[in-house]
C-alpha positions as CSV (number, residue, x, y, z in Angstrom):
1,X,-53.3,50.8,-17.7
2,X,-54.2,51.7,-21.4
3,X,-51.3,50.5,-23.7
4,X,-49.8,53.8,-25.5
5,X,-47.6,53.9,-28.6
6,X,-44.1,53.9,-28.4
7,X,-42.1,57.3,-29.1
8,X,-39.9,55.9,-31.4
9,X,-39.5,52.1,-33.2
10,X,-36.2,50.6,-34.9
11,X,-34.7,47.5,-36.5
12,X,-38.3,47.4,-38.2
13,X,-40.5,48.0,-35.3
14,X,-38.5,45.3,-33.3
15,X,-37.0,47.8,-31.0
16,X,-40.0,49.8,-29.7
17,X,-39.2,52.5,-27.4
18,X,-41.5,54.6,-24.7
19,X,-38.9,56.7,-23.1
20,X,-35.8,57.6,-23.8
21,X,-32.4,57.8,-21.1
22,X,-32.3,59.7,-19.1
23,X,-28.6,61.2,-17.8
24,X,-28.2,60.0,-14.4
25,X,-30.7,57.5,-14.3
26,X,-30.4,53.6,-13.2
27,X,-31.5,50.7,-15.6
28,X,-32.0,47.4,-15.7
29,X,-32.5,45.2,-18.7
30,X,-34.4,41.5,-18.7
31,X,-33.5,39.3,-21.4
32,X,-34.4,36.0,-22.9
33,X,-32.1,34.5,-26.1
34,X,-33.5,32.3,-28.8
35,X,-32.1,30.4,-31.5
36,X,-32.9,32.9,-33.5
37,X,-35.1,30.6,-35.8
38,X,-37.8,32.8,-37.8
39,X,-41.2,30.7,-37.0
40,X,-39.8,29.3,-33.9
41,X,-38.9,31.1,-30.1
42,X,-38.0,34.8,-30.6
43,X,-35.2,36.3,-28.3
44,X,-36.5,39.5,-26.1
45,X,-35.5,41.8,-24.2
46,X,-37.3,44.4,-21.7
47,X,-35.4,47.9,-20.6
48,X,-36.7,49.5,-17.3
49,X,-36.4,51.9,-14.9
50,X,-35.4,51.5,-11.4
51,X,-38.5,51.8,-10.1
52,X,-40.9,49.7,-12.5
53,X,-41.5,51.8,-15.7
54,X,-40.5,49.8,-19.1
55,X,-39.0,52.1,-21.2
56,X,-38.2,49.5,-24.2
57,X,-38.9,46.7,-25.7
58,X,-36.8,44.5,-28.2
59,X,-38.3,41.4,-29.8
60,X,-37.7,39.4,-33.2
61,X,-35.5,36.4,-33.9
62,X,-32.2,36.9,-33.5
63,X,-29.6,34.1,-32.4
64,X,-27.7,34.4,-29.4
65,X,-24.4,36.0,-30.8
66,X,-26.8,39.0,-32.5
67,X,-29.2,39.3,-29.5
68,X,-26.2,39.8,-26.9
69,X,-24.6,42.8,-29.5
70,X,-28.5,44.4,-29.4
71,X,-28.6,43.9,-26.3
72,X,-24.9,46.0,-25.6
73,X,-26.0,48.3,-27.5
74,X,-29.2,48.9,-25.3
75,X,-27.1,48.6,-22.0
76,X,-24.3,51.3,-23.2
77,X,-27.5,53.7,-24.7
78,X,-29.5,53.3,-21.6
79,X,-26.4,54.7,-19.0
80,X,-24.8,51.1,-19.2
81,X,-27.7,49.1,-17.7
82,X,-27.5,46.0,-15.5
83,X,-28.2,43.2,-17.7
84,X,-30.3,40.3,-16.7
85,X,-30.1,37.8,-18.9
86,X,-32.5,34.2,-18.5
87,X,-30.4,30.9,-17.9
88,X,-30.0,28.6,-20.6
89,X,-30.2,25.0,-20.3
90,X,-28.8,23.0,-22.8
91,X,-29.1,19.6,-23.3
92,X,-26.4,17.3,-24.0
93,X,-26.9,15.3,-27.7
94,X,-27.4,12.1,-26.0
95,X,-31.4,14.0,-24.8
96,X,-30.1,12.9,-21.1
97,X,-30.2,16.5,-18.5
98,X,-26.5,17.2,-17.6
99,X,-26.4,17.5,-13.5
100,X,-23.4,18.6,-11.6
101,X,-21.5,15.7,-9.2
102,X,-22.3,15.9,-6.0
């Protein structure tokens, strides 16, 4: 498919959008946090449809705490969406990978 401009950009062009909500409709939002670094991993975040269609996108680097308030706002704008959001793993200081006792 050819890539079209979005209808409407915010937050600096960070939150692009192709479609607005429609009443009635079921979304789903994808996200991935960051640190929120500038030069390092960017957080994300993908709205679509219930069948397929992104309807916007939200990228630029925002920590954790900001990311999840964007990403609210997206879910109550977008008739409360489902949120998806990536799984974090953190490591412990010590550099060893934390594993649950069996």
């Amino acid at each position: 498919s050819i890539a079209r401009e979005p209808l409407h950009t915010q937050m600096d062009g960070d939150w692009k959008t192709w479609r607005r909500p429609e009443p009635g409709r079921h979304y789903c939002i994808g996200v991935d946090c960051a640190s929120g670094i500038v030069g390092r991993d960017y957080s994300g975040a993908t709205i679509g449809t219930d069948d397929g269609e992104v309807v916007a996108t939200i990228k630029g680097y925002y920590g954790e705490t900001e990311m999840a308030r964007i990403v609210y706002d997206a879910a109550m704008m977008y008739n409360e969406a489902f949120v998806l959001n990536e799984r974090q793993e953190r490591l412990p200081p010590q550099g060893q990978r934390w594993l649950p006792k069996t």
